[in-house]
C-alpha angles and dihedrals in degrees: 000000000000116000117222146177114268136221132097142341110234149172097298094035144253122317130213137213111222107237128254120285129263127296118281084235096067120085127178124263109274083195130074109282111238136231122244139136124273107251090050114158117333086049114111110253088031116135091236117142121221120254099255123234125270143043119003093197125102116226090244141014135227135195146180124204120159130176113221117199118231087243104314129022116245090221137020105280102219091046086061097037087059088042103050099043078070088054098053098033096252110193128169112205131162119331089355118100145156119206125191140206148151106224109187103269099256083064105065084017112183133231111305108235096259081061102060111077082062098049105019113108095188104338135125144226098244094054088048089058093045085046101054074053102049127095137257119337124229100241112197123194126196139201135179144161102256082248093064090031090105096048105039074050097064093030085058094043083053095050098043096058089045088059101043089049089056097044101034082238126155111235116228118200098209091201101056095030108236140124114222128201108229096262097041083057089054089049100052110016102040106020105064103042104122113188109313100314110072122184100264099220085077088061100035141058132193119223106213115188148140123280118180102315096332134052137258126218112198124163135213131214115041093113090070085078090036089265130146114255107253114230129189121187149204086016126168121240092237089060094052092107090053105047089055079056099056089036094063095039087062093041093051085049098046089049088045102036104020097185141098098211096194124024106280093006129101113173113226120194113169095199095069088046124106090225131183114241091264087068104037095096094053120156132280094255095054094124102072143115110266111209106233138186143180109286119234101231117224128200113288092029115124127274081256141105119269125228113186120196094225122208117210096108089069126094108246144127089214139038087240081046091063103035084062098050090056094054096047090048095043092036114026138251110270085193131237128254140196139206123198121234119182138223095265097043103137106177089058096038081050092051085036083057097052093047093049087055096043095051085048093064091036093062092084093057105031102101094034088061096041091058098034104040109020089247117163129197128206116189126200097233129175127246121187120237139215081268093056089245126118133262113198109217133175121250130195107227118227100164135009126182118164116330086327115098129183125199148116127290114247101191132062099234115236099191096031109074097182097060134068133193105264085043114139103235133183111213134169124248093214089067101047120117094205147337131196120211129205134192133205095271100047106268111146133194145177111019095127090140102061094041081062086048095051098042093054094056098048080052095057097042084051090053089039087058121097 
């Protein structure tokens, strides 16, 4: 599903754009990735056992906030926590409490600072570092009958901003994880609450990050609304944006329609979904029946179930084959592109050069990287077509020993019948016109080619202009 630039093919090939970056949704895992073998759970033959029918909701939900002082409270915390449960109406009842305490801080110890960048909504280094020196931290504790969840949710969000903004306090969500500034908690956690149904991306997060030679998508924060935790494995990288797509369709349909209707199918239909602005162009298939199945939990998951979309409805020759066919189909097909470059081009063979010198550097380092820091590499690779030309396509590369590099095809050929997007290739890294490399926090590097592409088009829509 990888967008890219438009014109001809010509003499040297086709040449292809690399896709956007990830959704802003998406944040890296804070906690250790995990080994496992590529073709986990949502391949075929894999001992996964369907989702069974009935209702997705627990009987009772459990949550933890807590508000931690950079490095003192401005007011005496329980003062303002009495105070503001008048202000927002608090009220227990039956089955719904909210239970209070100050642990030593060791004891409910926040992020470290390396951990920041991952689970930080708006705040800074320098209040990370006055928080992990602050003093106790006001630790709540909620609990609520599923059939008053939703409401005690959005009350506690309330009272919890009241009292940080009494006290000067940070606000940690202990089920996703973050840490919030006062003002990023009112934008996300209180805002947006419309009547008793939210759009689920403000209260939950998705971790994306490498295991073995794939990637793993895990959320958290469905338990929040009593709701099973949503996995996808064995991903590539250059689907990241997509699957969070997918990811947060399922979730809005599980909070809005919490039932499998048949053993192993829940019915998605984005048109009868409340959906935040990022969902509301999905595709013309969006009402169908996902395949799902009971989720392998992994170490840092959630103390929560597990519900896996599987994908062996789909047509594919691969696992990677068929993830892409069901988002094209859920999501829709934002059509690929080519532009024509010829033999003699030297402003490209010039960009084509450098890359080739600068992956050549890059080789040593490549798998350290990959394990240590979540890095990822695409390469521009040839692939011959009926014609006997070439069509540069991008690659995501999974292993690399030597001039041999394995990986999984990012384009839909339009000249190579034989291949789809989601195909595992094997290219040489002598014969690639250009790579771009990334790395966890964001640095790039490499990708000439496709500035040059880019540039070229924006040229000829400018001529094309009256």
């Amino acid at each position: 599903m990888l967008a890219a630039l438009a014109l001809v093919v010509a003499l040297a090939g086709c040449q292809r754009k690399k896709s956007a970056g990830p959704s802003q949704r998406l944040a890296p895992s804070s906690g250790p990735s995990v080994s496992g073998a590529p073709g986990g759970p949502g391949a075929p033959g894999a001992s996964a056992r369907r989702w069974p029918a009935g209702d997705l909701l627990a009987s009772d939900v459990k949550f933890i906030h807590a508000l931690y002082f950079a490095p003192r409270a401005k007011a005496d915390p329980q003062k303002a926590l009495t105070s503001c449960k008048k202000k927002v109406a608090w009220q227990d009842g039956p089955g719904i409490v909210v239970k209070d305490a100050r642990p030593p801080l060791q004891e409910f110890a926040p992020p470290e600072l390396d951990s920041l960048r991952f689970m930080a909504v708006d705040v800074g280094p320098d209040e990370g570092k006055a928080m992990l020196a602050g003093e106790a931290p006001l630790v709540l504790s909620f609990a609520a009958p599923q059939a008053q969840a939703r409401a005690v949710l959005r009350r506690a969000a309330q009272l919890m901003g009241c009292v940080a903004d009494a006290t000067g306090a940070l606000l940690w969500d202990e089920a996703t994880r973050q840490v919030f500034s006062r003002k990023a908690w009112q934008d996300e956690r209180i805002a947006p609450w419309e009547g008793e149904l939210p759009a689920v991306t403000h209260h939950t997060v998705i971790h994306f990050y490498q295991e073995g030679e794939a990637n793993r998508a895990v959320t958290l924060g469905m338990s929040k609304f009593g709701l099973p935790e949503i996995v996808v494995n064995d991903l590539p990288m250059a689907g990241s944006r997509d699957i969070g797509m997918l990811i947060n369709l399922v979730a809005q349909t599980m909070l809005e329609r919490p039932t499998v209707a048949r053993d192993g199918e829940l019915p998605v239909d984005a048109s009868k979904l409340k959906l935040p602005p990022a969902l509301r162009g999905v595709g013309k298939r969006a009402a169908q029946t996902l395949h799902v199945q009971v989720g392998e939990k992994l170490q840092g998951d959630a103390d929560n179930r597990l519900l896996e979309p599987g994908f062996d409805a789909e047509v594919g020759a691969t696992l990677h084959e068929r993830q892409i066919a069901l988002l094209e189909g859920l999501l829709g097909d934002p059509g690929e592109k080519v532009l024509g470059v010829g033999d003699n081009d030297t402003e490209m063979l010039g960009a084509r050069d450098r890359a080739r010198v600068a992956l050549a550097k890059l080789a040593g380092r490549f798998a350290k990287e990959r394990e240590s820091d979540g890095a990822h590499l695409i390469v521009k690779a040839p692939f011959k077509t009926d014609k006997g030309d070439n069509e540069w396509m991008w690659v995501e590369v999974t292993r690399w020993k030597g001039d041999r590099m394995e990986g999984i095809l990012i384009n839909e050929p339009f000249h190579v019948p034989t291949l789809h997007e989601g195909a595992d290739v094997v290219v040489s890294q002598k014969t690639l016109y250009d790579y771009q490399y990334t790395r966890a926090g964001g640095q790039t590097e490499g990708g000439e080619t496709d500035q040059i592409l880019l540039r070229r088009e924006q040229e000829q829509g400018s001529k094309a202009t009256p």
